[in-house]
C-alpha positions in Angstrom: 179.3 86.7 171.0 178.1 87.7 167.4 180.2 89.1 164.8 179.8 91.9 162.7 179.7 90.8 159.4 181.9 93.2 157.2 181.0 95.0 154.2 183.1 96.2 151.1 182.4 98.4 148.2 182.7 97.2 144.8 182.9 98.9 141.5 182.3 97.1 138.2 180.3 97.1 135.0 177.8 94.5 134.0 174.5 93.9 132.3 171.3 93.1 133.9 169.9 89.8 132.8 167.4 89.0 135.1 165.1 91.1 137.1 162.0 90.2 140.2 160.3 92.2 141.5 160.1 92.7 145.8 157.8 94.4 147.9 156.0 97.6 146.5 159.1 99.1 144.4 162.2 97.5 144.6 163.9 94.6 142.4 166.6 91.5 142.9 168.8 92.0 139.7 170.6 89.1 138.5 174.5 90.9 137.1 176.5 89.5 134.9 179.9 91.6 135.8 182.8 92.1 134.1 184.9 91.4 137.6 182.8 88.7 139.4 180.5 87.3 137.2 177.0 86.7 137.6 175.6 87.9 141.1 172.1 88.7 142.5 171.7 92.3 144.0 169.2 94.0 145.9 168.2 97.5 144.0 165.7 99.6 146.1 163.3 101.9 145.1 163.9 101.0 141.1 160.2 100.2 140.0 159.6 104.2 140.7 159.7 106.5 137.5 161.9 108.8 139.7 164.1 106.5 141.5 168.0 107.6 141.1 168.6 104.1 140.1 166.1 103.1 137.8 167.3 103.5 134.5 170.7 101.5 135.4 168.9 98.8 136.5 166.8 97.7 133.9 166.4 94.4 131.7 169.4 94.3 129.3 171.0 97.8 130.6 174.6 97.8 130.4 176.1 99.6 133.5 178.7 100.7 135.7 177.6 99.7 139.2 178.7 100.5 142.8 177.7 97.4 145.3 178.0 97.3 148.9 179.2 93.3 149.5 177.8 92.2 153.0 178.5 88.7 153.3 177.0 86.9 150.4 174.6 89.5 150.1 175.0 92.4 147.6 173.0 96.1 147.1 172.8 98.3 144.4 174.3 102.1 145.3 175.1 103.1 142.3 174.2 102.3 138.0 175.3 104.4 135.5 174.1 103.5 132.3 177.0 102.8 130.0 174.6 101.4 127.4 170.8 101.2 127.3 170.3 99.2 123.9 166.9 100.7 123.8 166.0 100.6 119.9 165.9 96.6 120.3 163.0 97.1 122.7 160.6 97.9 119.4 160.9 94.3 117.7 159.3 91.7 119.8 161.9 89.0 118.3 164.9 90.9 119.4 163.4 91.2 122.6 162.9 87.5 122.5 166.7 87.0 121.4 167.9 89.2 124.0 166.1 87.4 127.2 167.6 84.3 125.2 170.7 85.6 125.6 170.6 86.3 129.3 168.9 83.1 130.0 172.1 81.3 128.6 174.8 83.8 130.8 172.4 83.1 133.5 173.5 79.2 133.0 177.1 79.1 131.7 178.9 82.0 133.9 179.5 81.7 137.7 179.8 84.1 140.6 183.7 84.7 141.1 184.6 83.8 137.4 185.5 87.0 135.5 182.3 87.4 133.1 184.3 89.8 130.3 184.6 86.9 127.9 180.7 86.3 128.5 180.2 89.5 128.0 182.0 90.5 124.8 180.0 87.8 122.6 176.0 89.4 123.9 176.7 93.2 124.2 177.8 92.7 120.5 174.7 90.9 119.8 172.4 93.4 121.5 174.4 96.1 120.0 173.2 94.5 116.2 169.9 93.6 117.3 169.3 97.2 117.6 170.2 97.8 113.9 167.8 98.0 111.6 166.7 94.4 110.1 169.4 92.5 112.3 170.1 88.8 110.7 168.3 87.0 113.7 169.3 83.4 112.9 173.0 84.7 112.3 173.6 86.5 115.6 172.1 84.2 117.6 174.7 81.0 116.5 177.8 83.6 116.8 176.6 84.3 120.3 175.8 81.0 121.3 178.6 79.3 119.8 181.5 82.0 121.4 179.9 81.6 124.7 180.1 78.0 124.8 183.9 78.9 123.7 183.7 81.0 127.1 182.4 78.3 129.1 185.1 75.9 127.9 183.6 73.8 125.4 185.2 74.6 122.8 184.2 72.5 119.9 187.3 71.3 117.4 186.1 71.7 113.8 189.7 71.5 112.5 189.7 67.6 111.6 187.4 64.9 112.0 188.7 63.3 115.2 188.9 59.6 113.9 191.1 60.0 111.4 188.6 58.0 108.6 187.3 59.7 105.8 183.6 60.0 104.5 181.1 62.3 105.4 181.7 64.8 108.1 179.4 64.8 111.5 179.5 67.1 114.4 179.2 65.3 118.0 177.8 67.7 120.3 178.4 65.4 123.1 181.8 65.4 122.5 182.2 68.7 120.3 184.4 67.2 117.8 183.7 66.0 114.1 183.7 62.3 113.1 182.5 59.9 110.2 179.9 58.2 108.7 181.2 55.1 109.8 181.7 56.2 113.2 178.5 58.3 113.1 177.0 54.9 112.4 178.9 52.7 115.1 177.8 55.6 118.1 174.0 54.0 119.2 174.1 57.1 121.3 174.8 59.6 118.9 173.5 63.2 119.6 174.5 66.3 116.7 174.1 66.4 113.0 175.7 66.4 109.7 177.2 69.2 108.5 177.9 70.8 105.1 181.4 72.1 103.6 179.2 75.9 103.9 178.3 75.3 107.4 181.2 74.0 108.2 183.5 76.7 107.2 180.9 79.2 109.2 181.7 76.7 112.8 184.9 77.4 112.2 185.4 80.8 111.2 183.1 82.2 114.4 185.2 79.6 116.6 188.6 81.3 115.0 187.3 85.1 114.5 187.9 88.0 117.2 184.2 88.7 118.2 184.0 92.2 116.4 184.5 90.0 113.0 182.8 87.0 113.6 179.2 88.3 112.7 180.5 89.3 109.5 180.4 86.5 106.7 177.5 85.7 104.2 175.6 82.4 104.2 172.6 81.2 102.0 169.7 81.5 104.1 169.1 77.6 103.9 172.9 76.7 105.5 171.6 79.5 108.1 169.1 77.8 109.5 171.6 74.4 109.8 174.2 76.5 111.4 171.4 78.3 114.1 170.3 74.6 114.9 173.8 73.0 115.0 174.8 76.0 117.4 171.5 75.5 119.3 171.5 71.9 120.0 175.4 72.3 121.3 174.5 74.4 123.3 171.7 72.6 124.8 174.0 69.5 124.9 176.6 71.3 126.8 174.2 73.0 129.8 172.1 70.3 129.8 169.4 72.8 130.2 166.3 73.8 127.8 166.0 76.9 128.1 162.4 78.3 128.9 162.7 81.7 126.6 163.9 79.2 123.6 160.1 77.9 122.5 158.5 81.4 122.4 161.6 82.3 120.1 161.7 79.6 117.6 158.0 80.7 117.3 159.2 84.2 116.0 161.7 82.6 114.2 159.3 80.2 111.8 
């Protein structure tokens, strides 16, 4: 005999970080919800102008969704924009930044893990992308570093692990700091040397509530060490290059 397979209504919010295109007009969104974390859902009728769900279930739209749960399956019945973050679609780079933003939630959250701590770190760095002149190379290192934090690795900048003293390295193998003689000693070594400036900016985004940990000043040449100490832990971490990086770091140059 087969069985019915039962279906259940869900309500949450999340943002749409990945979007393909099926059949004449419809879409498989990839959600990164608040509730359930990252999920793929079917969204019919969405690539028409005039579809009731179109504009809730666009490319980094932040929305309030109704999904009918059939199995593993899911189905879009309802979005709501809650946010659009449409101004950061007229910059090509933040547009860039964004899809590498979703690539990473995309990688780091999972379906059944509660995505709010993913969450918090990007909607804040959409929200500033859509400012005018956003500080690329500084919202991109707060958002990567706090969603590492999310995905529990949580680097330790508060001491250098081995107790010695001389020069200070960060390991992004291990996300902790160590010395120039241990630096030395480690054949495998993967992370870079960091400077008291840099340093101090690890540790304040690691420390800082998310609404304040975009806000601090760095010289523009300690910038570009913190966005590539932040990038290569990430990439360490997820053990994953991520395909929307390379056309970034071109805008970026």
């Amino acid at each position: 005999m087969k069985t019915t397979k039962q279906s259940k209504k869900i309500t949450t919010t999340g943002l749409v970080i990945k979007t393909v295109d099926v059949g004449e007009s419809n879409r498989i969104l990839t959600l990164l919800c608040k509730d359930i974390g990252v999920v793929s859902a079917f969204a019919g009728g969405v690539r028409k102008p005039t579809g009731k769900l179109t504009p809730g279930c666009s490319i980094f739209v932040y929305s309030q969704f109704v999904l009918t749960k059939t199995g593993e399956r899911y189905r879009v019945d309802e979005a709501v924009p809650q946010e659009l973050f449409f101004n950061l679609r007229y910059d090509i780079t933040s547009v860039a930044l964004a899809s590498y933003f979703c690539e990473l939630l995309a990688r780091s959250s999972l379906e059944g893990t509660p995505g709010e701590t993913f969450l918090s770190p990007v909607l804040n760095g959409l929200y500033l992308l859509c400012k005018e002149n956003p500080n690329y190379l500084l919202i991109k290192s707060v958002v990567e570093l706090k969603l590492m934090c999310a995905a529990g690795f949580m680097p330790d900048f508060t001491e250098i692990s081995c107790g010695h003293n001389g020069g200070v390295w960060f390991d992004y193998t291990g996300g902790n700091l160590i010395c120039d003689k241990c630096r030395a000693q480690n054949t495998r070594f993967v992370g870079a040397k960091l400077s008291k400036t840099v340093l101090d900016a690890l540790l304040y985004i690691v420390q800082s509530d998310i609404k304040k940990a975009f806000s601090f000043d760095i010289p523009q040449k300690d910038l570009k060490m913190l966005s590539n100490i932040c990038e290569g832990y990430v990439a360490e971490q997820i053990e994953y290059k991520c395909k929307t990086l390379k056309s970034l770091k071109e805008l970026l140059k």
